[in-house]
PDBQT receptor file of N, H, CA, C and O in Angstrom, charges set to zero:
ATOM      1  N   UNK A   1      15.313  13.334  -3.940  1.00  0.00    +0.000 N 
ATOM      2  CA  UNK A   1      15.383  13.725  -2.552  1.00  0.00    +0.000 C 
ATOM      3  C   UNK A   1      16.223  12.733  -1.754  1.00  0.00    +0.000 C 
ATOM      4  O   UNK A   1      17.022  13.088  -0.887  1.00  0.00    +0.000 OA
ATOM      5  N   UNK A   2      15.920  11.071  -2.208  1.00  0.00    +0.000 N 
ATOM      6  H   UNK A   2      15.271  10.782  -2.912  1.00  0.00    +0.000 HD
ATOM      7  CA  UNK A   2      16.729  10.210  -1.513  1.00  0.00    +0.000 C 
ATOM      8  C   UNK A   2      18.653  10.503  -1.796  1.00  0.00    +0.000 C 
ATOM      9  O   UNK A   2      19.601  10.391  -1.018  1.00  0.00    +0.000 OA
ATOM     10  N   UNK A   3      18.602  10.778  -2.796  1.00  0.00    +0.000 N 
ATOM     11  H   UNK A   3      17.832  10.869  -3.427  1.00  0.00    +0.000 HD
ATOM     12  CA  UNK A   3      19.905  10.819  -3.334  1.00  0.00    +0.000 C 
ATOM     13  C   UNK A   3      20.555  12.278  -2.363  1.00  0.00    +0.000 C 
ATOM     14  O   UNK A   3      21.770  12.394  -2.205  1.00  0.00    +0.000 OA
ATOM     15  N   UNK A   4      19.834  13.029  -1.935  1.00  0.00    +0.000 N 
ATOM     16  H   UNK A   4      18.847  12.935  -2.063  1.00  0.00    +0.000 HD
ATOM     17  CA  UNK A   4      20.528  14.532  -1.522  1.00  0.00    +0.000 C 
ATOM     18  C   UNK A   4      20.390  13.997  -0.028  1.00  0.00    +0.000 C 
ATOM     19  O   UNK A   4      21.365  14.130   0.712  1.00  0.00    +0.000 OA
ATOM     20  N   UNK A   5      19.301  13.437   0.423  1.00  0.00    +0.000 N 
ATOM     21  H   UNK A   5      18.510  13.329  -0.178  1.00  0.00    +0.000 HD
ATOM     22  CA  UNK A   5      19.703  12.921   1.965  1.00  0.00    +0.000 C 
ATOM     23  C   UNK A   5      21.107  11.730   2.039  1.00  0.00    +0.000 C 
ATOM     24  O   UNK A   5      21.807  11.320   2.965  1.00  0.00    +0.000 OA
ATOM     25  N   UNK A   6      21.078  11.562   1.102  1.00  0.00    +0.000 N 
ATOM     26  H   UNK A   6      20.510  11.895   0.350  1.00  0.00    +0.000 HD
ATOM     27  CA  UNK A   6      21.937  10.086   1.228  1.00  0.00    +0.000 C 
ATOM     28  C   UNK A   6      23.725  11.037   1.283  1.00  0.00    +0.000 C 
ATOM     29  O   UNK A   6      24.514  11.026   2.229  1.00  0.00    +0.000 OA
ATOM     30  N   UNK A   7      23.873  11.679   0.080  1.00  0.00    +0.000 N 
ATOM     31  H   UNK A   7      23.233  11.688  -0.688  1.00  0.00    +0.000 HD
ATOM     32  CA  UNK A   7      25.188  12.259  -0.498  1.00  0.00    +0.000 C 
ATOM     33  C   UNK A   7      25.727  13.490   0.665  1.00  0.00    +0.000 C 
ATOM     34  O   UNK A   7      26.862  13.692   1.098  1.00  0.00    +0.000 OA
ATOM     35  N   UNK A   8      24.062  14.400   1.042  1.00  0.00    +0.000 N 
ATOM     36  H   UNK A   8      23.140  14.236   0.690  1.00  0.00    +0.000 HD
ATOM     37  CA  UNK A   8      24.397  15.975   1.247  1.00  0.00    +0.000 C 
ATOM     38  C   UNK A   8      24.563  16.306   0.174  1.00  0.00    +0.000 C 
ATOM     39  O   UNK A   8      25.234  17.336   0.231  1.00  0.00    +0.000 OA
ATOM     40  N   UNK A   9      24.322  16.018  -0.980  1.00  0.00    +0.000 N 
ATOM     41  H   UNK A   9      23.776  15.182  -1.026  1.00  0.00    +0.000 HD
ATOM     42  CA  UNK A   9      24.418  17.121  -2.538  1.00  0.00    +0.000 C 
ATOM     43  C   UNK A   9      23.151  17.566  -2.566  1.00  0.00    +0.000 C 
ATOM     44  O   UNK A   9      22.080  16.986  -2.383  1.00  0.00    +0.000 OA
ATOM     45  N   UNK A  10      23.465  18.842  -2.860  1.00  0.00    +0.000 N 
ATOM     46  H   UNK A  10      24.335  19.312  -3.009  1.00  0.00    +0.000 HD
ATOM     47  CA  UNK A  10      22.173  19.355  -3.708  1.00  0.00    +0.000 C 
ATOM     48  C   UNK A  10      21.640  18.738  -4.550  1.00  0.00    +0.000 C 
ATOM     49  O   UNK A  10      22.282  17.840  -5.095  1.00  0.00    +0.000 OA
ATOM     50  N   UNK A  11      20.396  18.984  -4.916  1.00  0.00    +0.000 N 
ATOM     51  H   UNK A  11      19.875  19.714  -4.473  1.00  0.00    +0.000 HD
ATOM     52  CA  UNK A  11      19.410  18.173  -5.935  1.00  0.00    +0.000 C 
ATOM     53  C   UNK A  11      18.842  19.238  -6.882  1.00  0.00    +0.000 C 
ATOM     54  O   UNK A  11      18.894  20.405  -6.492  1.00  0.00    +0.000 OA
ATOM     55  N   UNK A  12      18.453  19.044  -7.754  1.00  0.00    +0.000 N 
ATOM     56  H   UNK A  12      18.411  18.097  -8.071  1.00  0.00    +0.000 HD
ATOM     57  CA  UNK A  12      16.918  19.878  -8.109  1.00  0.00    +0.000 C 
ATOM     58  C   UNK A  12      15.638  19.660  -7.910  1.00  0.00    +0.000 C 
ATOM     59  O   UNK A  12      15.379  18.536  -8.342  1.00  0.00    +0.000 OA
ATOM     60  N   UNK A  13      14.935  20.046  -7.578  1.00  0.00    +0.000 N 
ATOM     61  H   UNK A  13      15.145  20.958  -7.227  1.00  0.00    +0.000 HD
ATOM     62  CA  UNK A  13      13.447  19.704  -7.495  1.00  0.00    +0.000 C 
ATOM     63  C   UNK A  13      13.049  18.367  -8.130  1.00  0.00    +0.000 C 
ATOM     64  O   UNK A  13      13.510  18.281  -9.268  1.00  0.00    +0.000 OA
ATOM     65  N   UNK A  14      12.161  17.031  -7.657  1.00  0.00    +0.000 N 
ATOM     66  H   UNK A  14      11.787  17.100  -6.733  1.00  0.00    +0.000 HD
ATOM     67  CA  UNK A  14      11.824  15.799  -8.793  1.00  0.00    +0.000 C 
ATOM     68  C   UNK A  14      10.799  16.377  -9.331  1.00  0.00    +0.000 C 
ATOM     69  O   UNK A  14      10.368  17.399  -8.796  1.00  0.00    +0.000 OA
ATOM     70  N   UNK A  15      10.282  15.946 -10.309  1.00  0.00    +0.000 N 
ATOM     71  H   UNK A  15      10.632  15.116 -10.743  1.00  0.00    +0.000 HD
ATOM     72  CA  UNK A  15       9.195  16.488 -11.307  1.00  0.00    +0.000 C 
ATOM     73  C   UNK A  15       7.475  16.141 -10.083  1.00  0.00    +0.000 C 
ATOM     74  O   UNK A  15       6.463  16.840 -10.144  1.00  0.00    +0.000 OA
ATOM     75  N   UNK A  16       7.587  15.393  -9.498  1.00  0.00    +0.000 N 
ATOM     76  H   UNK A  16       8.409  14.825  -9.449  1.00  0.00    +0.000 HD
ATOM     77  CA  UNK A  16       6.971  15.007  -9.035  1.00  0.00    +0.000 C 
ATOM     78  C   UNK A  16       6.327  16.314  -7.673  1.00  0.00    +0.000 C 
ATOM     79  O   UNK A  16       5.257  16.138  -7.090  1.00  0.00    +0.000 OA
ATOM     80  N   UNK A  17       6.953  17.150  -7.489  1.00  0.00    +0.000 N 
ATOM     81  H   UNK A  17       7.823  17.293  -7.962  1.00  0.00    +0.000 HD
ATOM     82  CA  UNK A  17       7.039  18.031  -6.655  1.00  0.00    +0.000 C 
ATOM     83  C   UNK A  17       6.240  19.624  -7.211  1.00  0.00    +0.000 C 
ATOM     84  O   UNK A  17       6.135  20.731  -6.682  1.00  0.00    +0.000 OA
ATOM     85  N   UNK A  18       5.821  19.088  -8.423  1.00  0.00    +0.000 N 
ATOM     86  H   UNK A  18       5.907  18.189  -8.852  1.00  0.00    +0.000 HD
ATOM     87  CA  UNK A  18       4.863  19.975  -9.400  1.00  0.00    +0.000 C 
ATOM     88  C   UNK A  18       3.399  19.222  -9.581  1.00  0.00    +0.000 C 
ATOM     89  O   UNK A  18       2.373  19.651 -10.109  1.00  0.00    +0.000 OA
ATOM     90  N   UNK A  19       3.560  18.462  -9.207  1.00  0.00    +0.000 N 
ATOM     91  H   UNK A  19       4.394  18.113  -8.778  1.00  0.00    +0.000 HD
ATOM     92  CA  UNK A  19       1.970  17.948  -9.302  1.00  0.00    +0.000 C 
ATOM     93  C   UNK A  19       1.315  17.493  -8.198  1.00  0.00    +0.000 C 
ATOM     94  O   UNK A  19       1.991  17.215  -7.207  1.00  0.00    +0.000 OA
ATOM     95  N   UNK A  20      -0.342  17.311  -8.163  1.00  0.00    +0.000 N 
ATOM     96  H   UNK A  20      -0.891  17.537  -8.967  1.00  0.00    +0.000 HD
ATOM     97  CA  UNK A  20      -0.729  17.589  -6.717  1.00  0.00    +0.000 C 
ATOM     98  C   UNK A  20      -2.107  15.881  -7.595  1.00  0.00    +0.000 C 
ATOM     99  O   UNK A  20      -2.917  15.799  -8.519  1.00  0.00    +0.000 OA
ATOM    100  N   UNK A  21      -1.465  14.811  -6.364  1.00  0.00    +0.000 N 
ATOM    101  H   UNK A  21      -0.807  14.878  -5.614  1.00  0.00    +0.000 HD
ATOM    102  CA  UNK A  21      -2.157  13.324  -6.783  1.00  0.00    +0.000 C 
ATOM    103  C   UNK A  21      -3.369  13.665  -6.105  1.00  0.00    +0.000 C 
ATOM    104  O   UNK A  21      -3.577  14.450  -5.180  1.00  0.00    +0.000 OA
ATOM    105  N   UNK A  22      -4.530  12.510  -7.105  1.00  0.00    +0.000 N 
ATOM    106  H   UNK A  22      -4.361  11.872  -7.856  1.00  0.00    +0.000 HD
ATOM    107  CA  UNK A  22      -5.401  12.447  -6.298  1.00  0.00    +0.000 C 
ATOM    108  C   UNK A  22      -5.662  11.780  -5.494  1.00  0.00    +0.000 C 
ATOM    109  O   UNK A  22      -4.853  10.857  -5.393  1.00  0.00    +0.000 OA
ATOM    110  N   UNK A  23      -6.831  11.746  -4.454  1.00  0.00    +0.000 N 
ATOM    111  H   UNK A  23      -7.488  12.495  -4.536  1.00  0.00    +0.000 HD
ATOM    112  CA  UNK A  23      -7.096  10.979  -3.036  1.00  0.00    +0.000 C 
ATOM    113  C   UNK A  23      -7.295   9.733  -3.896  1.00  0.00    +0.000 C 
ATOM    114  O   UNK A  23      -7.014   8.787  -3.160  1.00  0.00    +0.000 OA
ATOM    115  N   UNK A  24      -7.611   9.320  -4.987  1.00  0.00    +0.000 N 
ATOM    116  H   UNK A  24      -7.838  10.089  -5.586  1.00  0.00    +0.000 HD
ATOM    117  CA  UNK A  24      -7.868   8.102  -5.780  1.00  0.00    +0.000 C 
ATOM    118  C   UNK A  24      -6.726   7.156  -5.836  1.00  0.00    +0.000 C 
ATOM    119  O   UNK A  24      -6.449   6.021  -5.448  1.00  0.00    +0.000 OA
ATOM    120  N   UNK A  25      -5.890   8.687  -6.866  1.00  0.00    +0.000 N 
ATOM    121  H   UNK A  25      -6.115   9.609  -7.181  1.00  0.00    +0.000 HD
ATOM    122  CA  UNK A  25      -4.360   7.754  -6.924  1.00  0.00    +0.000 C 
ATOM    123  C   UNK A  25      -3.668   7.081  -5.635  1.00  0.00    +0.000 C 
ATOM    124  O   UNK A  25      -3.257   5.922  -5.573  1.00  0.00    +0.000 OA
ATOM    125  N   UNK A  26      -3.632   7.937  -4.741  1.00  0.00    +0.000 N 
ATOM    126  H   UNK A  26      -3.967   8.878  -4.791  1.00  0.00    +0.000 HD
ATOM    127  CA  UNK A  26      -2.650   7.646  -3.322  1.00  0.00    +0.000 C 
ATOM    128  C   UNK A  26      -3.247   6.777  -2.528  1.00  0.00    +0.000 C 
ATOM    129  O   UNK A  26      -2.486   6.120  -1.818  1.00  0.00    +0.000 OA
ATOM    130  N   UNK A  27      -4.829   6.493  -2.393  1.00  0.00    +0.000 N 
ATOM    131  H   UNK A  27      -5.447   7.027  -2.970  1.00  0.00    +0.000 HD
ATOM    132  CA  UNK A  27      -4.835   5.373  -1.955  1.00  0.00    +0.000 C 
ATOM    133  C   UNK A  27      -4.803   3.768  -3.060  1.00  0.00    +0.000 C 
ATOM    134  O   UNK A  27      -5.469   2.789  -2.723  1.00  0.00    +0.000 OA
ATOM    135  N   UNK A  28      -4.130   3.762  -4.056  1.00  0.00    +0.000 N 
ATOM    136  H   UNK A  28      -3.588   4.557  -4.330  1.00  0.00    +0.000 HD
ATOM    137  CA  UNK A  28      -3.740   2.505  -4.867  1.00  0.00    +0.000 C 
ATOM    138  C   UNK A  28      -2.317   2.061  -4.738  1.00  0.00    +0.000 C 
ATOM    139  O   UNK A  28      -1.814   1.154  -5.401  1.00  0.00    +0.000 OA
ATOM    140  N   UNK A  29      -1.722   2.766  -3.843  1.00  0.00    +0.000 N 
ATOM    141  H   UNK A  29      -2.131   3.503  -3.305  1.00  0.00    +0.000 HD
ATOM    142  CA  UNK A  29      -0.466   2.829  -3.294  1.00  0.00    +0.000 C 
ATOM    143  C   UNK A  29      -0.796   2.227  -1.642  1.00  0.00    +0.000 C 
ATOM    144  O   UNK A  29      -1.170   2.786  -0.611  1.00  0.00    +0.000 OA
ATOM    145  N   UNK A  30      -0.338   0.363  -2.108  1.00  0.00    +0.000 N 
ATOM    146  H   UNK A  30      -0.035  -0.091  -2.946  1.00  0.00    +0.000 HD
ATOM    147  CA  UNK A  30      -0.338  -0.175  -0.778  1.00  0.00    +0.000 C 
ATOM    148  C   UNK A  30       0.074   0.694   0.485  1.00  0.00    +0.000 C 
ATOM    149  O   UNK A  30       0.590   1.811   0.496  1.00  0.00    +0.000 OA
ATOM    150  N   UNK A  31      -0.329  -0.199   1.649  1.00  0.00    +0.000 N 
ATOM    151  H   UNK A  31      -0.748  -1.107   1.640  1.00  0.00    +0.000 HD
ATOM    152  CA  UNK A  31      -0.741   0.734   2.750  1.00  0.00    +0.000 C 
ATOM    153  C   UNK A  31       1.575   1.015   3.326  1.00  0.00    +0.000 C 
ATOM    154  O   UNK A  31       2.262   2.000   3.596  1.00  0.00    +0.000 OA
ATOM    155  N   UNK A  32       1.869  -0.645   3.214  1.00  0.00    +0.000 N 
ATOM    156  H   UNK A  32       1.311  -1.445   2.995  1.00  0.00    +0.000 HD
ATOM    157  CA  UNK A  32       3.470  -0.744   3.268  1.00  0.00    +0.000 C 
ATOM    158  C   UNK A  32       4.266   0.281   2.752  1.00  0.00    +0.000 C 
ATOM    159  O   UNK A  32       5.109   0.919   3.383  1.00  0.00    +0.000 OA
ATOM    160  N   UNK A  33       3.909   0.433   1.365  1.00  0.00    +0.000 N 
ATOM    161  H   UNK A  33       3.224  -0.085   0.853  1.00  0.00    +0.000 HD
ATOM    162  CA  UNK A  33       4.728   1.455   0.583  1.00  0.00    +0.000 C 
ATOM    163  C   UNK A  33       4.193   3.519   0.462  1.00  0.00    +0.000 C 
ATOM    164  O   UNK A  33       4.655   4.341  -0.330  1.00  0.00    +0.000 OA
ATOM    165  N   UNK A  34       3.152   3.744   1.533  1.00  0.00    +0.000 N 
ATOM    166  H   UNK A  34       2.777   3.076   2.176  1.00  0.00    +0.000 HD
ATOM    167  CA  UNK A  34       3.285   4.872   1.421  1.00  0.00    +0.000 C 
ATOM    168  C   UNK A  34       3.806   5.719   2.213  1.00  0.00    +0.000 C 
ATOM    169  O   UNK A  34       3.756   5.647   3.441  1.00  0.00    +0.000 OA
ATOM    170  N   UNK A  35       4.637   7.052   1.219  1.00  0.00    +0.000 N 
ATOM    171  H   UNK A  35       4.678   7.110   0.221  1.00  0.00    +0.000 HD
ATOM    172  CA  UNK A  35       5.241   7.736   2.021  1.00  0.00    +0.000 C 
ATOM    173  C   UNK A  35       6.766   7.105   1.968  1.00  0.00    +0.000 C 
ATOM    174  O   UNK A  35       7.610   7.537   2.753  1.00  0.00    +0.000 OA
ATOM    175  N   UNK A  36       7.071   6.139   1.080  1.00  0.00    +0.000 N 
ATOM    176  H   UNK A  36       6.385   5.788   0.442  1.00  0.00    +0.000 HD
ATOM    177  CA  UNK A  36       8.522   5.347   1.397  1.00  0.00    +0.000 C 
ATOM    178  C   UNK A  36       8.336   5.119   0.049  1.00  0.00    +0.000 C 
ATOM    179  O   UNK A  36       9.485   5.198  -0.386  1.00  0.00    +0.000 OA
ATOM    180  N   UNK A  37       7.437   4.830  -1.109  1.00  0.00    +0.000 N 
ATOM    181  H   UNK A  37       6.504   4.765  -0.756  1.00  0.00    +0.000 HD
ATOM    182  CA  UNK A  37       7.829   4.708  -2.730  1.00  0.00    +0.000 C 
ATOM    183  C   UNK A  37       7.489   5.460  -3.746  1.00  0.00    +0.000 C 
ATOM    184  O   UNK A  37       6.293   5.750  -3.777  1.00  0.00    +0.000 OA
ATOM    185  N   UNK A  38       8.146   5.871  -4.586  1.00  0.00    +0.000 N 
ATOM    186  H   UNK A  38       9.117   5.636  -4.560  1.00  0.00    +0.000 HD
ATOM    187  CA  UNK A  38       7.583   6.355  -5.343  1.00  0.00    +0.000 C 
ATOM    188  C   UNK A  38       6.777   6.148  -6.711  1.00  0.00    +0.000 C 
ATOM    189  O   UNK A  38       7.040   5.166  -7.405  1.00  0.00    +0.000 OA
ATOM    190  N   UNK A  39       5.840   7.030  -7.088  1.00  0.00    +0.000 N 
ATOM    191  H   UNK A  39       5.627   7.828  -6.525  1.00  0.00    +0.000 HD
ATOM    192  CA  UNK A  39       4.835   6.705  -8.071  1.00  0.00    +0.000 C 
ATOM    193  C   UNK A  39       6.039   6.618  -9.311  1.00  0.00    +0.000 C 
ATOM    194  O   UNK A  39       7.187   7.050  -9.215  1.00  0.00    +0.000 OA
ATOM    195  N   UNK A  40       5.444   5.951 -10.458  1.00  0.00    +0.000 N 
ATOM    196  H   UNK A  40       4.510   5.600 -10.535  1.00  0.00    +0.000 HD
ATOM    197  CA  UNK A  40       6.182   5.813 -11.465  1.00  0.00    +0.000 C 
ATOM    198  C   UNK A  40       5.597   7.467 -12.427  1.00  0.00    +0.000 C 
ATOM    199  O   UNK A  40       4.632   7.976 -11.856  1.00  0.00    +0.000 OA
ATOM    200  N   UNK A  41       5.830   7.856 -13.062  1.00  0.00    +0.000 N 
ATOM    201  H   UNK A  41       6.614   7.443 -13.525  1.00  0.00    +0.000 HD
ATOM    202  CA  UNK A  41       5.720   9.398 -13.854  1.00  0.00    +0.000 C 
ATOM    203  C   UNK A  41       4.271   8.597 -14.696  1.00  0.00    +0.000 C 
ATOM    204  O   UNK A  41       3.207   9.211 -14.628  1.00  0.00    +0.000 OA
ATOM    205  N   UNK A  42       4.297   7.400 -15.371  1.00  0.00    +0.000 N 
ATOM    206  H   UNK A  42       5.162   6.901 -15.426  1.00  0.00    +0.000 HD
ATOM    207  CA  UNK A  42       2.833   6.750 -16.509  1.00  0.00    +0.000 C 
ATOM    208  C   UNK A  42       1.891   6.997 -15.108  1.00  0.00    +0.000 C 
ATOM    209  O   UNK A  42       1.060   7.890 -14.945  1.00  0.00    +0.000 OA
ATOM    210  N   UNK A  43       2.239   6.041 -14.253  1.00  0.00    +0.000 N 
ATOM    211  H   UNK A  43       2.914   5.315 -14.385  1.00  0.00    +0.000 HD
ATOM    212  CA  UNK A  43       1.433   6.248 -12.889  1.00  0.00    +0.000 C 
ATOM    213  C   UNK A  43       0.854   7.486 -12.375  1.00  0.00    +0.000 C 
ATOM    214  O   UNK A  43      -0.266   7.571 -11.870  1.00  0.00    +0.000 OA
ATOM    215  N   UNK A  44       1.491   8.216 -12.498  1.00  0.00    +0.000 N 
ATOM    216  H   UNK A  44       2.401   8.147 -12.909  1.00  0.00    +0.000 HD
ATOM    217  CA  UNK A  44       0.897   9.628 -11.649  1.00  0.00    +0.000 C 
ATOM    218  C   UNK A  44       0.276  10.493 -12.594  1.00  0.00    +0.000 C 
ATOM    219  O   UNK A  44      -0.576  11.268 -12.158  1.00  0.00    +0.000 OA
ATOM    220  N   UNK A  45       0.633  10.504 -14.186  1.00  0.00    +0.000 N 
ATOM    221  H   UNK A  45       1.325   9.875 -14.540  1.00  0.00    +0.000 HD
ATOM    222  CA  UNK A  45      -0.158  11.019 -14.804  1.00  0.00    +0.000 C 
ATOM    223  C   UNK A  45      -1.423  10.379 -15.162  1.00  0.00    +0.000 C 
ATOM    224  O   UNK A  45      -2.149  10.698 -16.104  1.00  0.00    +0.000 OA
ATOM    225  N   UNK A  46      -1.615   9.418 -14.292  1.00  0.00    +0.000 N 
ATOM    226  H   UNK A  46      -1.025   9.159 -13.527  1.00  0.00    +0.000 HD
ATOM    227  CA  UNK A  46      -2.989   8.936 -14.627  1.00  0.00    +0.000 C 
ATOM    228  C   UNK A  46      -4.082   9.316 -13.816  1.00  0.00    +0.000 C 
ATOM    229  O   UNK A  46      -5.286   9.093 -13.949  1.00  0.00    +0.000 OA
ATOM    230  N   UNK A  47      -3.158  10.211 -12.556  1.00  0.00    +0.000 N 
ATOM    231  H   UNK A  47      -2.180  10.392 -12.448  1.00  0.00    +0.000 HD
ATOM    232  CA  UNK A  47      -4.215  10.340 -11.385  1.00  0.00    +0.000 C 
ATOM    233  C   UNK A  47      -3.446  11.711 -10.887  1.00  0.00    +0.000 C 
ATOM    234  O   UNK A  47      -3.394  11.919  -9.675  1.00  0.00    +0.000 OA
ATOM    235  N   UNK A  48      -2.932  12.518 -11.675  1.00  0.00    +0.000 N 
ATOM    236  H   UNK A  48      -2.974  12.349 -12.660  1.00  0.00    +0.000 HD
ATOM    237  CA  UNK A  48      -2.492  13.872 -10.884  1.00  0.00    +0.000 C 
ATOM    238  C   UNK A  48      -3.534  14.697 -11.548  1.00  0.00    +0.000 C 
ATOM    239  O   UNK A  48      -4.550  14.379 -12.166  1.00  0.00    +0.000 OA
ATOM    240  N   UNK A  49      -2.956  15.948 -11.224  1.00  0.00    +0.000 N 
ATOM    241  H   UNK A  49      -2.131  16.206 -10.722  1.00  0.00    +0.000 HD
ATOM    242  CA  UNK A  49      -4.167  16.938 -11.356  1.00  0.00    +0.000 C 
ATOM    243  C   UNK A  49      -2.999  18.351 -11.368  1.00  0.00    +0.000 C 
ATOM    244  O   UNK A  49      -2.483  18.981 -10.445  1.00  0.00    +0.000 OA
ATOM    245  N   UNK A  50      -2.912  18.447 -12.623  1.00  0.00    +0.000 N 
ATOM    246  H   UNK A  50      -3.331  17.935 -13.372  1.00  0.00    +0.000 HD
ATOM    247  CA  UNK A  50      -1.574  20.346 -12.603  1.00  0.00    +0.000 C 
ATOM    248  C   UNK A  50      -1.664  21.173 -11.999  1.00  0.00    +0.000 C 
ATOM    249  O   UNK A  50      -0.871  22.108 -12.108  1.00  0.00    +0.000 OA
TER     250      UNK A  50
């Protein structure tokens, strides 16, 4: 998404945009970095939900 705001290119969807985190995972994501970093893919499959 950063890359298509940055360029104006189209993107495809991030993989990340298919899975729905839990209230667990997202708050282990300092208070600084949310909403501005992203989860790593080991990371989010530890706390998403398909």
């Amino acid at each position: 998404m950063e890359l298509e705001r940055e360029t104006g290119v189209k993107q495809p969807a991030c993989w990340c945009t298919q899975l729905h985190f839990s209230a667990e995972l997202l708050a282990r994501v300092p208070a600084q970095a949310q909403r501005r970093a992203c989860l790593c893919p080991a990371c989010a499959r530890s706390g998403a939900v398909a």
